[in-house]
N, C-alpha and C positions, 0 to 999 in steps of 0.2 A: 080553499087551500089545496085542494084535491087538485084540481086545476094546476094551479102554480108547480103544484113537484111536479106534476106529468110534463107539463112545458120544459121543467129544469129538467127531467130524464130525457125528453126529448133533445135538448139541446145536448147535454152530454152525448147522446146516442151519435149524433149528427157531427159532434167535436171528436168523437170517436173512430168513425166511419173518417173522418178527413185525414185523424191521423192515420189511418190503414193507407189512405190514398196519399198518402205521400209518403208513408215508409216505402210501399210498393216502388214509387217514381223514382227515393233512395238509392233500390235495390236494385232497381233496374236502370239508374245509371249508374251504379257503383260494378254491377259488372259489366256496361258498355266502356264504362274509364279503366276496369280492369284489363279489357280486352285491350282496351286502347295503352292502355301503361304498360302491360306484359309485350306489346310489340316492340313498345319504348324500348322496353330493357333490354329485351333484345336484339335491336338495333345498337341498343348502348355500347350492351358488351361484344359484339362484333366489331363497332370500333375500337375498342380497347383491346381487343385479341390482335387486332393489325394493329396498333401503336405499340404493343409490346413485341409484336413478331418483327415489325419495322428495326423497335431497340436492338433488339436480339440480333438482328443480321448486320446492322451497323457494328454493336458489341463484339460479335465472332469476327466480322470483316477489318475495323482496327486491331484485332488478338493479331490476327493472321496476318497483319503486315507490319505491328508491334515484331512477331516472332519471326520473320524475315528479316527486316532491320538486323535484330540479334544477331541472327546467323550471320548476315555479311560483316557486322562490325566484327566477329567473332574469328571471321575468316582473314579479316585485315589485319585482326591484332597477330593471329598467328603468324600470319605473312610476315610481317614487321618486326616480328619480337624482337628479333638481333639486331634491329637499328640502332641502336644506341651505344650497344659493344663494337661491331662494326665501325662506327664514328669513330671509337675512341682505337680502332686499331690503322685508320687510315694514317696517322700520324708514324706508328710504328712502322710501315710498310715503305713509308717515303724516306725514314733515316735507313733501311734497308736497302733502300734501290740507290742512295745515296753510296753508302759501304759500297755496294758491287761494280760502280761505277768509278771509284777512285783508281788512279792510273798511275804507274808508278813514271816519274819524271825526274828531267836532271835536275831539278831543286831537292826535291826528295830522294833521300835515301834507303834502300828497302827496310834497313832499320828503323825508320823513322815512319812510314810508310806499313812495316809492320805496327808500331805503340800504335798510330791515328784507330787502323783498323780495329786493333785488342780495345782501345779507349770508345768508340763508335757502337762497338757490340755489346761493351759492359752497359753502354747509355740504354742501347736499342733493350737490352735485359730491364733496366730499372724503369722505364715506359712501360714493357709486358706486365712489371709485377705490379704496377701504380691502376692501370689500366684492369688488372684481375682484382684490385682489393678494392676498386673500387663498383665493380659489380658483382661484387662477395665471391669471389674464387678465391680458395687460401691454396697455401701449401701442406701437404698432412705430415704431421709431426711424427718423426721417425725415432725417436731416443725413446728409451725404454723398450716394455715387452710388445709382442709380437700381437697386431689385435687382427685376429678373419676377416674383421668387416671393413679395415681402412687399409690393410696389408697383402699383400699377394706374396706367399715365402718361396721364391723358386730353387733355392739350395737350401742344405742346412751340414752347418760347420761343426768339425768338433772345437770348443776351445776354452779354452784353463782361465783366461781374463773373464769373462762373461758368462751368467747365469743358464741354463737351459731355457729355452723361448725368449730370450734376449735378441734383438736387432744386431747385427755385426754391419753388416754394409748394406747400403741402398746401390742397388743399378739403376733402378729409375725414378723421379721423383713423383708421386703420388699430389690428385689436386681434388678438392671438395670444394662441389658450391653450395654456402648454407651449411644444410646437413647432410647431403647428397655427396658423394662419394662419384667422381668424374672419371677418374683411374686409379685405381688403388698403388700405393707405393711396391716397385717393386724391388726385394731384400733377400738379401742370406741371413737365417736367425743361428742361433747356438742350439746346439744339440745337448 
């Protein structure tokens, strides 16, 4: 029996010593595949540092002709802006060169020849004012008291009908577009 363990110590001893000899082999290819993996990764991530620097200067280089675009659109819209109003005053400028072109003749009479012209300018007026409301230009409202911010008072009146800071007469007429204040009206108030 003596025998038989020594054989089984001996086999363990021998299954022992094999596994040392192949942990070793393990160990020493686990750090020849480290060596080898750790270049990996580093090749890896070298390409992924140029795939994202790649992105990046695509990303910056659309930004910067995104933001170009902008500015020319931005410059065209300024350019333009008055095309629209413009349009709508082409109309007004032709019953104008119209009026100054009428000629007085032997069918026409200067009286008659006077109404066409008075009737021509009231038209060419109501064009102006169709043309302003329709690109929100109003008129500023002069009745009542005197306000700073829509009024310019270039005299001031004594007078017994009307309150003090009362509107008496407009010399000029005042226009807002919106909320915006174009030319303030201008008035003589009460004193």
């Amino acid at each position: 029996m003596s025998e038989k363990k020594e054989d089984k110590k001996i086999e363990v001893d021998v299954n022992e010593n094999d596994q040392e000899t192949s942990n070793l082999e393990e160990v020493e290819n686990s750090s020849e595949s480290s060596e080898i993996s750790k270049e990996e990764e580093i090749e890896a991530l070298k390409a992924k540092v140029a795939e994202l620097e790649e992105k990046y200067l695509r990303a910056h280089a659309e930004f910067e002709n995104l933001k170009k675009r902008l500015e020319k659109e931005k410059a065209t819209a300024v350019a333009y802006a008055n095309e629209l109003f413009a349009r709508d005053m082409l109309s007004i400028i032709d019953a104008l060169d119209s009026a100054a072109n009428i000629k007085e003749s032997k069918e026409v009479k200067p009286e008659e020849l006077f109404e066409k012209i008075k009737e021509g300018i009231d038209l060419t007026v109501e064009q102006f004012k169709k043309a302003f409301e329709k690109h929100g230009i109003e008129l500023i409202d002069v009745s009542g008291e005197f306000d700073p911010n829509i009024h310019e008072a270039v005299m001031q009146v004594d007078s017994e009908e009307k309150d003090s800071g009362e509107i008496l007469q407009v010399f000029q007429k005042g226009y807002k577009i919106k909320d915006r204040v174009l030319r303030p009206a201008m008035v003589s108030i009460a004193k």
